[in-house]
LOPA-322408 format. One record per residue (C-alpha): chain; residue in one letter; residue number from 1; x, y, z. Coordinates in pm, whole numbers. Example, Ala and Ser with C-alpha at 12.3 -4.5 7.8 and 13.67 -1.06 7.14 Angstrom:
% residues 2
<A,a,1,<1230,-450,780>>
<A,s,2,<1367,-106,714>>
END
This chain:
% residues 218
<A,x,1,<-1368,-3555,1398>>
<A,x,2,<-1251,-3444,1072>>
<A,x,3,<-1385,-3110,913>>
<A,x,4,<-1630,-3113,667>>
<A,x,5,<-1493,-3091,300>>
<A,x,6,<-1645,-2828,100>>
<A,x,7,<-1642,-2741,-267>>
<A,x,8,<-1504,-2395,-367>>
<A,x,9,<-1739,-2123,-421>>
<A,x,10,<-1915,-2048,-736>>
<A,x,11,<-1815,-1718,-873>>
<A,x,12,<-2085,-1597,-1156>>
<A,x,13,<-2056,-1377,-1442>>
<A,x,14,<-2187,-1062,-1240>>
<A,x,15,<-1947,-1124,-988>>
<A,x,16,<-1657,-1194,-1212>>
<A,x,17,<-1732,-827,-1382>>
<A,x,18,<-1799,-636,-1024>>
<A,x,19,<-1432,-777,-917>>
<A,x,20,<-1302,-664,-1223>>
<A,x,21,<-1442,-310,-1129>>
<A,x,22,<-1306,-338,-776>>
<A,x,23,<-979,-346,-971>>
<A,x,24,<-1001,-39,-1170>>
<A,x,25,<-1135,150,-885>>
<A,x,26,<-814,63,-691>>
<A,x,27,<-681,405,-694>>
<A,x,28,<-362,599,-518>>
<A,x,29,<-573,809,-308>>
<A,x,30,<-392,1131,-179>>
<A,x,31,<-669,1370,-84>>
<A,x,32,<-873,1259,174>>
<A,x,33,<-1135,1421,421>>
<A,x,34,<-958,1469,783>>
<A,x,35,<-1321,1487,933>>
<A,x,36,<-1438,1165,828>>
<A,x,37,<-1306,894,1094>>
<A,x,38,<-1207,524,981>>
<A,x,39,<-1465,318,1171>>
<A,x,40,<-1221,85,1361>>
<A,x,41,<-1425,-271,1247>>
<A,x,42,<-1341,-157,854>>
<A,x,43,<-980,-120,962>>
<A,x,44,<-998,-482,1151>>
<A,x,45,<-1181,-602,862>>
<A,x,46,<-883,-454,584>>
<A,x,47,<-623,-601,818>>
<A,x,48,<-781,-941,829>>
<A,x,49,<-809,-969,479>>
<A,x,50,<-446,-869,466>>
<A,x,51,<-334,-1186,657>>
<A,x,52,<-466,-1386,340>>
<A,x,53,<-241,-1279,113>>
<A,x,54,<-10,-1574,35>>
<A,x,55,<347,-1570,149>>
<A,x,56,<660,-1768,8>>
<A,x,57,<642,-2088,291>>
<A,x,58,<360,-1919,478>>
<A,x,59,<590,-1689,640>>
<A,x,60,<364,-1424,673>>
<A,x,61,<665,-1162,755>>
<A,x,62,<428,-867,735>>
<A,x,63,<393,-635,1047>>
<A,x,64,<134,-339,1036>>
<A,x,65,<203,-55,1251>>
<A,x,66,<-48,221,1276>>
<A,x,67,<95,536,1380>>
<A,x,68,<-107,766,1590>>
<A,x,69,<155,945,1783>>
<A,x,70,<132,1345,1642>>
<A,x,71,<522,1328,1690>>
<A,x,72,<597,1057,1506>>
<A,x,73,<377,1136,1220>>
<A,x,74,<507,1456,1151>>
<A,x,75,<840,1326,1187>>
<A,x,76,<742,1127,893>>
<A,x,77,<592,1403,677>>
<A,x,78,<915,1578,771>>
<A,x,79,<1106,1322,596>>
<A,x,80,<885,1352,324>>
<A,x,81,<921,1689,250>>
<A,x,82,<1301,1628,270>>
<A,x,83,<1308,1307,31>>
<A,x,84,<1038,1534,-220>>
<A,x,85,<1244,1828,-222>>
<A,x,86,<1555,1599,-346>>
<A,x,87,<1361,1425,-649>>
<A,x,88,<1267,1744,-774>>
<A,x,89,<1604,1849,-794>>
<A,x,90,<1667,1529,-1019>>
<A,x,91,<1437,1706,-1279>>
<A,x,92,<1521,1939,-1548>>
<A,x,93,<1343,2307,-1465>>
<A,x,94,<1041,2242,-1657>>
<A,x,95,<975,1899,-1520>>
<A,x,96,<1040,1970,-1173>>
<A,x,97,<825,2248,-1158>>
<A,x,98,<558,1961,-1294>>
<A,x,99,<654,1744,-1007>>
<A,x,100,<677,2018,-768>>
<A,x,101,<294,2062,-852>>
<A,x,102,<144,1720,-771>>
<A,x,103,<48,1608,-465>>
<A,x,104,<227,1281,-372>>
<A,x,105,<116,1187,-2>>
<A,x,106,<-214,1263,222>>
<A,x,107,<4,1298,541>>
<A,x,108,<-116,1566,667>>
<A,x,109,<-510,1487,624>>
<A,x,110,<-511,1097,657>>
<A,x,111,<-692,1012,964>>
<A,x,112,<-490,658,947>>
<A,x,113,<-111,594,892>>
<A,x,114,<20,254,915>>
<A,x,115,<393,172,857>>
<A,x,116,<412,-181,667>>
<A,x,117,<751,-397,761>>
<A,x,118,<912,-686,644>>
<A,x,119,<1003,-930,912>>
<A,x,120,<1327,-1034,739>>
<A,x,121,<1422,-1239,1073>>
<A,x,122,<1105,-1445,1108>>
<A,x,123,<1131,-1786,1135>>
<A,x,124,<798,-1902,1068>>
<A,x,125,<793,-2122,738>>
<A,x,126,<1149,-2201,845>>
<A,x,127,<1293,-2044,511>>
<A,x,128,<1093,-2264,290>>
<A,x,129,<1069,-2108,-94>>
<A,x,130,<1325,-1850,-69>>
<A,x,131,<1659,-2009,4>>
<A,x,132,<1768,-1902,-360>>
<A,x,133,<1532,-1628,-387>>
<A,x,134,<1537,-1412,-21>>
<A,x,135,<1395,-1127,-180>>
<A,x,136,<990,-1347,-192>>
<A,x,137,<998,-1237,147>>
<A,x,138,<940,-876,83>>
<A,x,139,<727,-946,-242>>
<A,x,140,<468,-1148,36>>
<A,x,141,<471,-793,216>>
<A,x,142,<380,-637,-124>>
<A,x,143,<77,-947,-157>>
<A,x,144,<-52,-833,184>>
<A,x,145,<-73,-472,123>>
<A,x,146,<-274,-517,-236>>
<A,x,147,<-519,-757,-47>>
<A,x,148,<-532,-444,234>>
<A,x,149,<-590,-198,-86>>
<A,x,150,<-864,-345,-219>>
<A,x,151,<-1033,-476,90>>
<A,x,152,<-1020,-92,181>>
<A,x,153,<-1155,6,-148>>
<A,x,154,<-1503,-268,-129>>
<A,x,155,<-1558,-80,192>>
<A,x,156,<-1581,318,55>>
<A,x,157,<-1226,389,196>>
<A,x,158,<-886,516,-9>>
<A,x,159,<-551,402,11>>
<A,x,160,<-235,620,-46>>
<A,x,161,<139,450,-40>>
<A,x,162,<407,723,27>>
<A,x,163,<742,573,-122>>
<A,x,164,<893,921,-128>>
<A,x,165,<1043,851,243>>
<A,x,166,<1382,717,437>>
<A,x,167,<1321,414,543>>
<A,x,168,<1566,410,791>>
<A,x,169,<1451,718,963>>
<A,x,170,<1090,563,960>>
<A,x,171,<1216,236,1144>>
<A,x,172,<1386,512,1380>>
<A,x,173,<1125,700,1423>>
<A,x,174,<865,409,1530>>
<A,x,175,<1127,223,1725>>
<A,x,176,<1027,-140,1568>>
<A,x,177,<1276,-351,1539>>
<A,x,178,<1608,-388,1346>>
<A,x,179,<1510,-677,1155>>
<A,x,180,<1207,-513,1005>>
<A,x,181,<1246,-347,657>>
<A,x,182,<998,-104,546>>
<A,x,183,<806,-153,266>>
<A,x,184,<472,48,268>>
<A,x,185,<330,328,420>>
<A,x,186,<16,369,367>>
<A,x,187,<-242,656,453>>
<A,x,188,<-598,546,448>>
<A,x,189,<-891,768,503>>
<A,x,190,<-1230,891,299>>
<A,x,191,<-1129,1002,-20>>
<A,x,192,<-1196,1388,-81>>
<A,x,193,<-1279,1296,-433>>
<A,x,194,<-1346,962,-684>>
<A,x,195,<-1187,920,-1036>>
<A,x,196,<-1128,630,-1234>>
<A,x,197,<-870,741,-1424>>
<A,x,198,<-478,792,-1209>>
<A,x,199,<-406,1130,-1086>>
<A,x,200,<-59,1099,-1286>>
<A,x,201,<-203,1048,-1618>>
<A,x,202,<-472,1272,-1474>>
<A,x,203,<-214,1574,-1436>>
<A,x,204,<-37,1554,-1720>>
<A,x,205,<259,1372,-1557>>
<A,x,206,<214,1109,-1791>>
<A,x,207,<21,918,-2084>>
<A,x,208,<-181,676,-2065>>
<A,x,209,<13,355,-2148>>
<A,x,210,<-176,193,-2444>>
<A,x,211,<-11,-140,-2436>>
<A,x,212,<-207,-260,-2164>>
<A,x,213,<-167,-600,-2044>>
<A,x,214,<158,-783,-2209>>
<A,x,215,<180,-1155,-2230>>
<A,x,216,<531,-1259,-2440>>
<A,x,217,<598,-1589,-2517>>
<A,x,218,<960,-1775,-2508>>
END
């Protein structure tokens, strides 16, 4: 029997303007409250919205990996502190001791890590879309974790991606495969505190840009 065809939803005016808030409320979150558990069906519920992202051929490469192990994570904050301490020396005085003053990661108070790979060897889709452009593979990755980010954010949670780490030594460290290439890692928690504005513009690291959204024509 075939399915029922259905019309696509109706999205309204109030709707339209509460997504558009959803958007601007999608912060970097890197302060959040270690006594406040993740209730495990909000998790589910992020991750689930996360495999509707779209993905060049419907390859769906991305692999979530929550890491709960105390070893492992501090591992991780280890190489964190490592890969920190290096970009600061890639600062002049006064703008490393800037940089040296920001907090860049929730490590050590998320109550929820999870380590976001690439599948580069999956085989699902059989290639299709990125024979001439391998790198789509990664970008669905990137599609998944935004879809994650803001399911997270409807539900009263924060999301933090830590890019200040060695990937290699994170795909040692959880023992996942060689074919899987990091891409996120995310901490995701209760934030400690909400603000609209970034926490870089926030703390002086930088401006606000006032360009805002570019369109240029060819």
């Amino acid at each position: 029997m075939a399915s029922r065809i259905m019309g696509p939803p109706a999205f309204d005016d109030a709707f339209i303007q509460t997504l558009d808030t959803l958007f601007a409320w999608r912060r970097d979150v890197r302060r959040f409250r270690p006594d406040a558990a993740v209730d495990p069906d909000s998790l589910r519920a992020c991750l689930a919205a996360a495999q509707r992202a779209p993905s060049v051929g419907n390859s769906r490469p991305w692999r979530f990996v929550r890491v709960s192990d105390p070893a492992r994570r501090a591992a991780i904050a280890n190489s964190f502190s490592r890969c920190n301490a290096a970009a600061a020396e890639g600062y002049d005085a006064a703008r490393a001791a800037r940089y040296r003053a920001l907090k860049l990661a929730g490590l050590n108070e998320a109550p929820v890590h999870l380590a976001v790979f690439c599948d580069d060897a999956t085989d699902t889709g059989l290639g299709l879309g990125r024979a001439s452009m391998p790198e789509t593979l990664a970008y669905s990755v990137v599609g998944a974790v935004q879809c994650f980010w803001l399911a997270a954010r409807a539900r009263g949670l924060g999301v933090g991606w830590v890019s200040i780490l060695e990937p290699a030594r994170v795909t040692g460290i959880l023992a996942v495969p060689e074919t899987w290439r990091l891409v996120a890692y995310l901490c995701v928690g209760h934030p400690v505190e909400e603000h609209l504005d970034p926490e870089l513009e926030r703390h002086g690291w930088q401006a606000e840009d006032p360009r805002g959204a570019e369109l240029f024509e060819r």
